[in-house]
Each structure stands twice: as structure tokens, then as C-alpha cells.
C-alpha positions in Angstrom: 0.0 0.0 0.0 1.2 3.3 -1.1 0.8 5.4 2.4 0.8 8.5 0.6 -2.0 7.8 -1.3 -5.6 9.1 0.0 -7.6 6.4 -2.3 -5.5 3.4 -1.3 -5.3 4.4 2.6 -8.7 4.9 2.6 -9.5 1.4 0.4 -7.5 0.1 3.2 -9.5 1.1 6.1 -12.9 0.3 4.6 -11.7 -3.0 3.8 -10.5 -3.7 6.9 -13.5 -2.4 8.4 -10.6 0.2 10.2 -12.6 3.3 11.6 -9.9 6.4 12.0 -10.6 7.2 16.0 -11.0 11.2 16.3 -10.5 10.9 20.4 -6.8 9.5 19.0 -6.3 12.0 16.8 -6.2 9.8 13.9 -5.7 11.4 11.3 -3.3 10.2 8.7 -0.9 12.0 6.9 -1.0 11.3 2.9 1.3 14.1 1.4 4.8 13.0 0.0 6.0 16.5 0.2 5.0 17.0 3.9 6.4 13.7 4.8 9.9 14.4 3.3 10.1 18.0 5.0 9.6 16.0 8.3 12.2 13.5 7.5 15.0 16.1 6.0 14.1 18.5 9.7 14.9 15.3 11.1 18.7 15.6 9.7 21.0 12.6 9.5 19.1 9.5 11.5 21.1 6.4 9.4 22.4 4.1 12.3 20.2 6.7 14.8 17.5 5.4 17.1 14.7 7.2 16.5 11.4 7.6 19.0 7.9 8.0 17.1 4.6 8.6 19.0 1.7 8.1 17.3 2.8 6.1 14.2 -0.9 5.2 12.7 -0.3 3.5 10.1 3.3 3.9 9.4 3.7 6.6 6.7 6.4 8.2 8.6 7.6 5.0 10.4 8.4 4.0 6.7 10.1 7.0 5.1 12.6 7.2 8.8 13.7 3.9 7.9 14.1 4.3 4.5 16.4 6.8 5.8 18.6 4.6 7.7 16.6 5.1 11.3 16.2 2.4 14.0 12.6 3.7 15.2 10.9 2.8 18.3 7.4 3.3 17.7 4.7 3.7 20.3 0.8 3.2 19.6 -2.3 3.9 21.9 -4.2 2.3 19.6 -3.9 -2.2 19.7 -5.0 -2.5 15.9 -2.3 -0.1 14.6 0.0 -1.6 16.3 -0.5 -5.3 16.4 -0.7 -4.6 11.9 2.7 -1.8 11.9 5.4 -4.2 11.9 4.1 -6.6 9.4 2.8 -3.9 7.1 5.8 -2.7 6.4 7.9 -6.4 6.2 9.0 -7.3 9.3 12.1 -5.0 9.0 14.8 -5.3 12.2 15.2 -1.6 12.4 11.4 -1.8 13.9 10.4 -2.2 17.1 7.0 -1.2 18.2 5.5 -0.5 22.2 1.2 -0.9 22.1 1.0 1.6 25.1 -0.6 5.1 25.8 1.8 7.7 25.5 0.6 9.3 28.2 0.9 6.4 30.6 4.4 4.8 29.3 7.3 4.4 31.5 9.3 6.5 29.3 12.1 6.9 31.6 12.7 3.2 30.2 12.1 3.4 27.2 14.0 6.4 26.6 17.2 4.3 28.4 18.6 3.2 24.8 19.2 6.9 23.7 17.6 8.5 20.6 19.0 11.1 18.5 15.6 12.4 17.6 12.1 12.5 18.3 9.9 12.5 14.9 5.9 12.1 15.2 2.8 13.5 13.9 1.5 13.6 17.3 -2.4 13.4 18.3 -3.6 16.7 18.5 -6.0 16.2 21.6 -2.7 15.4 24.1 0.1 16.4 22.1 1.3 19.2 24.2 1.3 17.3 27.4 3.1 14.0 25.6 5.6 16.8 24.7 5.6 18.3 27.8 5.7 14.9 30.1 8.7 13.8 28.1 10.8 17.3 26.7 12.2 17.6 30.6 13.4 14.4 31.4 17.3 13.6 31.7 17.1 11.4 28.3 15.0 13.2 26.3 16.1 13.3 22.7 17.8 16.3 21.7 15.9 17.2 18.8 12.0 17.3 17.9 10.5 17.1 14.9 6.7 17.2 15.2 3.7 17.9 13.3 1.1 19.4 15.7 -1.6 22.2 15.3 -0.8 25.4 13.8 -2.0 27.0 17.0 0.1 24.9 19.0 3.0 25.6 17.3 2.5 29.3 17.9 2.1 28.9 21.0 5.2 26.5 21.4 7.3 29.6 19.8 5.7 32.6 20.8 8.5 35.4 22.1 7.6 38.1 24.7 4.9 40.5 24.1 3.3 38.0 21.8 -0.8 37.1 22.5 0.4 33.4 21.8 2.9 33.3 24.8 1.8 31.1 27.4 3.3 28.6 30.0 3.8 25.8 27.3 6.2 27.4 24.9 7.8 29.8 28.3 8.8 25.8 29.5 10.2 24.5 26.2 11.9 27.9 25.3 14.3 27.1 28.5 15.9 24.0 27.3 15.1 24.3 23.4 15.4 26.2 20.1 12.2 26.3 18.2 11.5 27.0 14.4 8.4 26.2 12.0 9.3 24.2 9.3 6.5 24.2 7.3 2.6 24.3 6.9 0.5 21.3 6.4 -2.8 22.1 5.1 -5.8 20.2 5.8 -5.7 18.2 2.0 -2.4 16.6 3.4 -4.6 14.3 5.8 -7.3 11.1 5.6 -9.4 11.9 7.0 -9.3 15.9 7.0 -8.7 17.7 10.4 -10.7 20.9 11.1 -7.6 22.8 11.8 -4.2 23.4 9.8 -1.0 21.9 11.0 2.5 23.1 10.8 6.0 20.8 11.2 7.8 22.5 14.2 11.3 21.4 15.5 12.7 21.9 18.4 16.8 21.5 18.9 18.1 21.5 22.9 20.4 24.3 24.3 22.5 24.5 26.9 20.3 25.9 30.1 22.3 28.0 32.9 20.0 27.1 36.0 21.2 24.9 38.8 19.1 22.6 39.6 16.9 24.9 42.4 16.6 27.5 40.1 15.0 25.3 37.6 12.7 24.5 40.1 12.0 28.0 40.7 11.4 28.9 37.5 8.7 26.0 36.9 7.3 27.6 40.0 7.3 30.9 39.0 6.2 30.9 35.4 3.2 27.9 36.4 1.8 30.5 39.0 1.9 33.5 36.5 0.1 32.0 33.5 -2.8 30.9 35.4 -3.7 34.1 35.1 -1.7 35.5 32.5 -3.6 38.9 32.1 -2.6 40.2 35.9 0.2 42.2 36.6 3.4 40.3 38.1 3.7 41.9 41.1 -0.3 41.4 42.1 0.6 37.8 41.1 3.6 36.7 43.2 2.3 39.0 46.0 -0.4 35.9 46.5 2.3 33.1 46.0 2.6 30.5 48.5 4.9 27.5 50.0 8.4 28.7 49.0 7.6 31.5 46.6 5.7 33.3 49.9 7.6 36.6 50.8 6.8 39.7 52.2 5.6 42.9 50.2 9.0 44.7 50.7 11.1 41.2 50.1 9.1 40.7 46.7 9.6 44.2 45.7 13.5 43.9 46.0 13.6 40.8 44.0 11.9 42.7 41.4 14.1 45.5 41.6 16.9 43.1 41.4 16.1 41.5 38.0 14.9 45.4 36.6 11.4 44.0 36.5 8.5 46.2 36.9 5.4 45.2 38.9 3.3 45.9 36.7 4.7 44.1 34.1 2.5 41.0 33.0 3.8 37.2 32.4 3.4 37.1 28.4 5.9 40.7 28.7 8.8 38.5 30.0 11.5 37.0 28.2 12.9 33.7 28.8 16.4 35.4 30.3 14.0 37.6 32.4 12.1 34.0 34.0 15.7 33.1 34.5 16.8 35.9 36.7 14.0 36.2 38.6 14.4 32.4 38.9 17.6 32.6 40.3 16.8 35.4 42.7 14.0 33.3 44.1 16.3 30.5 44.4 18.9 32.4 46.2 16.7 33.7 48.5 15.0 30.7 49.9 18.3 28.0 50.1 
């Protein structure tokens, strides 16, 4: 079957009586030109391990290892998965995991080491498989995803932007993050609602200790659950170990040049840092 080609994908599924699941996001991609933009962001994976989330029904499990790629893919869904290895000939670069991304042990699975991370993840729960697994001490170095246009934007929002918001303020710490491309709705069987864009995300050296990491989790979770309020009226209701007095909070303002007033989309990442860092310094 020719996984880039709407007719026969969607020949398959009717005669395997194979309903695409919209709770998993199942929506395949079917675009030759999308799927090698993914694969080139990917850069060099020959001899690489490789982790894919969400492989459906192998379009992009196929063209990684074309490209050389060992690729340990993981399925929610039992059919997909039980059908992925034979599909595509039994090859020993393959090995595939039935679980729920959201449930896996991944601090396991991620033990081998892989270069990359290259999925067309489900758009329901994308962010927090991203988020669960982006953080963790053997987390690939490089994503290449294809998620929601708005989730991208939001992923790579700077300062000042509308689209800033605690997701992309996280990832921005540890990670480099570009758009690729767009991927219109055409590019998928069936068609999502929404348009989707290949984002990559390459890791970068991060300054803070292990404390002020903490800190800045803290600090940047508290301030965009209400993103809108000014920073100062914010921190000046924190608790537990960002709790300080009015005059305390208004020197470690002072410290990092920070205005009260200022709101959380207004920072930069360098700003979260310092303030971070203050924080931490003030409560070890």
C-alpha cells in the first residue's frame, strides 16, 4: 500500500473495516512533500535510534527507515500496532511498544538513547506527551513534530506576543524552536478541522542549577494561570516557598529590573531566568 496515497489508505481502512478514532487524533498523513520535510528537519538519523509517538499507520515509520533510522514506535491504539510491523515487512530496524503515551514508562524506554524524536503527534494530548517527556534527563535532543498550527505558535511565541503562554515559556528554557512548514488540511485522511505546521525543536545549553529550575517551573506555572494580571499582584499571592513579604518581593523585582506591573506574556525567557535565580537564592 502506497501510504501517501488518499484512495489506497482509505481502500484500506474500509476493507479492513478500520474506523480512523478522532479521540486518538487519527488522522493520517497522505502528502509526499510533507512527509519528506519531516524527514529532511529530522537531519541525519542512518544508524540513529529514533522515537515515534503516534505512528498510525506507518507513513512516517516507513520513510525514517528508508532513511537509515532504527525507530521505536509507540501506539495507543492495539490494531495499529498489532498490523505496523508486518505492514511494512517485518524489518529489524522496527520495534514497536502498544501503550498510551501518556501512561508509558518512558524513563525506560527512553534508556537506549535517541537522536531524535519525529511524530505526527495526536492533537487532543500532544502538548502534554511533549511536555511529560521534553524535561526528562534522556529526552532526545531534537524534535520534529507535526502538531496544530496553533500549538505551534504557542510553542514559539516570544515576549509580548498574544500566543505566549506557559507551554512554549517551559520549552523555550531547554530548546530552540522553528516552524518548518505548513500542512494544510488536504495533506490528511481523514481531513482535520484545523491546519498543522512541522515544528522542530533543537536543545540548548540551560544555565540554572538545579533549584533554580525548580523555581522557575514555580514561577512561570503561578503566573500564567492568570496571564492577564500584573506580576507583582501575582507573586504578592504566591505560597509555599515563593511566599515573601511585600517589601522582600519588591526587592527581588528590583533586582532583575522587572516592573510590577509588568504581565507574564511581557517577559523574556532570560528575564524567568533571573527572577528564577533570585528566588532560588533567597529561599536556600
Amino acid at each position: 500500500m502506497n501510504l501517501t496515497s488518499p484512495s489506497q489508505v482509505k481502500d484500506w481502512c474500509i476493507a479492513n473495516g478500520f474506523h480512523p478514532n478522532k479521540v486518538l487524533g487519527q488522522n493520517f498523513l497522505v502528502d509526499r512533500n510533507s512527509l519528506d520535510a519531516i524527514v529532511a528537519a529530522a537531519g541525519d538519523v542512518a544508524g540513529q535510534r529514533v522515537l515515534e509517538i503516534g505512528p498510525g499507520l506507518g507513513v512516517l515509520t516507513e520513510a525514517l527507515l528508508a532513511a537509515g533510522a532504527e525507530v521505536l514506535a509507540v501506539e495507543k491504539d492495539t490494531r495499529l500496532a498489532g498490523r505496523l510491523s508486518e505492514a511494512l515487512g517485518n524489518p529489524s530496524g522496527l520495534l514497536v511498544v502498544a501503550a498510551d503515551a501518556l501512561r508509558v514508562d518512558w524513563d525506560e524506554l527512553l534508556q537506549p538513547g535517541f537522536c531524535a524524536c519525529v511524530s505526527n503527534l495526536p492533537y487532543s494530548v500532544g502538548t502534554r506527551i511533549l511536555l511529560d517527556l521534553a524535561f526528562r534527563a534522556g529526552a532526545p535532543e531534537r524534535f520534529v513534530l507535526l502538531v496544530q498550527s496553533e500549538v505551534a505558535e504557542r510553542f514559539a511565541a516570544p515576549e509580548g506576543s498574544p500566543h505566549r503562554g506557559q507551554a512554549g515559556v517551559w520549552l523555550q528554557l531547554d530548546y530552540d524552536i522553528s516552524a518548518i512548514c505548513q500542512v494544510p488540511p488536504t495533506c490528511f485522511w481523514p481531513r482535520p478541522e484545523v491546519d498543522s505546521t512541522v515544528v522542530r525543536l533543537d536543545r540548548h545549553p540551560c544555565g540554572l542549577a538545579a533549584e533554580e529550575r525548580k523555581r522557575y517551573f514555580e514561577l512561570t506555572k503561578l503566573s500564567f494561570m492568570h496571564r492577564r494580571k500584573q506580576l507583582g499582584a501575582l507573586l504578592r499571592k504566591a505560597a509555599g516557598a515563593l511566599a515573601c513579604s511585600d517589601a522582600e518581593l519588591s526587592e527581588r523585582l528590583k533586582k532583575c529590573g522587572l516592573d510590577p506591573k509588568i504581565r507574564p506574556e511581557e517577559l523574556s525567557v532570560s528575564q524567568w531566568e533571573s527572577l528564577a535565580t533570585v528566588y532560588a537564592a533567597a529561599t536556600t
